[in-house]
C-alpha positions as CSV (number, residue, x, y, z in Angstrom):
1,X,0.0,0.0,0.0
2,X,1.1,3.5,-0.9
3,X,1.3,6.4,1.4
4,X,-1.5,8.0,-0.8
5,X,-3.6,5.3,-0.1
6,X,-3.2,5.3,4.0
7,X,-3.2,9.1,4.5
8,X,-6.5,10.0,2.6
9,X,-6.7,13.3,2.6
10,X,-8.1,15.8,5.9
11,X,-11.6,16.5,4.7
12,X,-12.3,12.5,3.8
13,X,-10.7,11.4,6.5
14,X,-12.4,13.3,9.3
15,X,-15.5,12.5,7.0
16,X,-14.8,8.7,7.6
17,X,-14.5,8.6,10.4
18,X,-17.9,10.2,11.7
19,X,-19.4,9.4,8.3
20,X,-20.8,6.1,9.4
21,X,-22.4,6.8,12.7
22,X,-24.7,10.1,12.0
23,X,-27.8,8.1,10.7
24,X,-27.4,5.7,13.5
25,X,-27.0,8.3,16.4
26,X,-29.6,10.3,15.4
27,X,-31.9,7.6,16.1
28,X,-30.0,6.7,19.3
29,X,-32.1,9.2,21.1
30,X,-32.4,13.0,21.5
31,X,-29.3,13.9,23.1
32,X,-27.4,12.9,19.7
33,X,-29.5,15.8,18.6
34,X,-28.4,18.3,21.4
35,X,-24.6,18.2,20.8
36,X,-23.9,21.6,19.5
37,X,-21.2,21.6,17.0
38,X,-18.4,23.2,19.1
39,X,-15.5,25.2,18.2
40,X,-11.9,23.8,17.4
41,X,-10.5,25.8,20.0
42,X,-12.6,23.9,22.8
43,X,-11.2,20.7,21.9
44,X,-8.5,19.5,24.3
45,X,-5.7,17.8,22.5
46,X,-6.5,14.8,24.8
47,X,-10.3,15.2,23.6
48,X,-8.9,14.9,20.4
49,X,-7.0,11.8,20.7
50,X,-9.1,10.0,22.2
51,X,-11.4,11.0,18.6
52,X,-8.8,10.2,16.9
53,X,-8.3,6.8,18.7
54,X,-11.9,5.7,18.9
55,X,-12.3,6.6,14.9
56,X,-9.4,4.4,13.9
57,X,-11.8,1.7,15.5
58,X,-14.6,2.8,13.7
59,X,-12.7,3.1,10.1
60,X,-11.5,-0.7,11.1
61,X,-15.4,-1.3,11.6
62,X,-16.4,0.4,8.7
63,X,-13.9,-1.5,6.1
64,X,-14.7,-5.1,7.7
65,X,-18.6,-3.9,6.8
66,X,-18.0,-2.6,3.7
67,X,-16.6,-6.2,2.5
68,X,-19.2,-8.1,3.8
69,X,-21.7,-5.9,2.5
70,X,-20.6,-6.7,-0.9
71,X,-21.4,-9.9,-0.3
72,X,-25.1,-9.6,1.4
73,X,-27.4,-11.4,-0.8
74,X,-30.2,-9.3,-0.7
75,X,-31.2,-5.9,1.4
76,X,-32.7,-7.4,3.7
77,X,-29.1,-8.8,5.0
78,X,-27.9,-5.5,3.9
79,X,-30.1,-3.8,6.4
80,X,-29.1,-6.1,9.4
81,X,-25.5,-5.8,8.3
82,X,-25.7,-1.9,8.8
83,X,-27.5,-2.1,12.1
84,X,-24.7,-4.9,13.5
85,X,-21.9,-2.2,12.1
86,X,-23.4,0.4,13.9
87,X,-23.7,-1.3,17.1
88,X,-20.2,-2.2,16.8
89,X,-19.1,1.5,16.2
90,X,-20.8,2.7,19.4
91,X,-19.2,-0.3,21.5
92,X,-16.2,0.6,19.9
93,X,-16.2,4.4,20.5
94,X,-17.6,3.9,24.0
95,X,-14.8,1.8,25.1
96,X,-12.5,4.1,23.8
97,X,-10.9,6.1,27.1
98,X,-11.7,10.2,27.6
99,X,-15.1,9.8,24.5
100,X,-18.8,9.2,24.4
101,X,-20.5,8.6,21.0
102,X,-22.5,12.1,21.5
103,X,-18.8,14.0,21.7
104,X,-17.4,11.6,19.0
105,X,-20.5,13.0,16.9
106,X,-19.9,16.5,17.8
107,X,-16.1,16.7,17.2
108,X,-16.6,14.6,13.7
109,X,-19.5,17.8,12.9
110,X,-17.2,19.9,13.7
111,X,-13.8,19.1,12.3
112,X,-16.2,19.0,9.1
113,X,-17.0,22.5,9.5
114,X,-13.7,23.9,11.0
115,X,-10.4,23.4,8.4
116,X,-8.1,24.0,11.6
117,X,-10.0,21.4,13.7
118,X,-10.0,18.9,10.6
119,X,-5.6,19.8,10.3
120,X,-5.4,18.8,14.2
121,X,-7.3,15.6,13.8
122,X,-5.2,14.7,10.7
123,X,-2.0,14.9,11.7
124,X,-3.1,13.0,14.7
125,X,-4.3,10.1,12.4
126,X,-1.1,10.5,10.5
127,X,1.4,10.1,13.8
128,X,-0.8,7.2,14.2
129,X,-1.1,5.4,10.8
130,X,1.2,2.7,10.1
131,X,4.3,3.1,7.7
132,X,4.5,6.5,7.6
133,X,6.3,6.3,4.0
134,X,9.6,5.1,6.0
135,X,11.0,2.1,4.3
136,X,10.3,-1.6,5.4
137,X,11.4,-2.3,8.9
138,X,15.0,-3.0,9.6
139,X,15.3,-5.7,12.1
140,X,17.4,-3.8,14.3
């Protein structure tokens, strides 16, 4: 895999990782709805990496999904598929230390709408991402 490939790009990768959960946490109850989008500035960094950390989980989620999607014989087993996925993604962002899924919500609404926000989550995903373009691993 290229470097291209792991480090997608600030808006699209903000945008995957919150992506998947808005239709589901809007219907998770109204306080999904009362999370004000919040500006970057009120974002500890430790709010942020714990974001950063729980949306890694989720992108993991989301790619498993999206393979076994493919595969789902009709929409009816689409349909359950989407619903076990998003079940997953709140388990996963819950059990993630320092985040809730209403401030995982709110951060991802916001680093969409704030360019410096979406620049601090990146390069948090980039310190983070695997081979970070350095060459294969030396075994020493």
């Amino acid at each position: 895999m290229s470097v291209r490939t792991k480090i997608l790009g600030t808006a699209t990768l903000v945008a995957l990782a919150a992506a998947p959960l808005t239709p589901a946490l809007a219907q998770s109850g109204p306080q999904a709805d009362l999370v004000p989008v919040q500006a970057e500035a009120q974002y500890s960094d430790s709010d942020l990496e714990s974001f950063v950390d729980a949306a890694m989980k989720v992108m993991a989620l989301r790619q498993t999904y999206q393979a076994r999607l493919q595969g789902a014989v009709n929409e009816k087993q689409q349909q359950a598929l989407v619903r076990q996925a998003q079940e997953e993604m709140k388990a996963a962002i819950v059990q993630t230390d320092g985040i809730d899924v209403p401030t995982y919500t709110a951060i991802g609404e916001a680093a969409q709408a704030d360019d410096a926000l979406s620049q601090r989550i990146t390069a948090m995903f980039q310190e983070r991402m695997p081979g970070d373009g350095a060459q294969p691993s030396d075994d020493g």
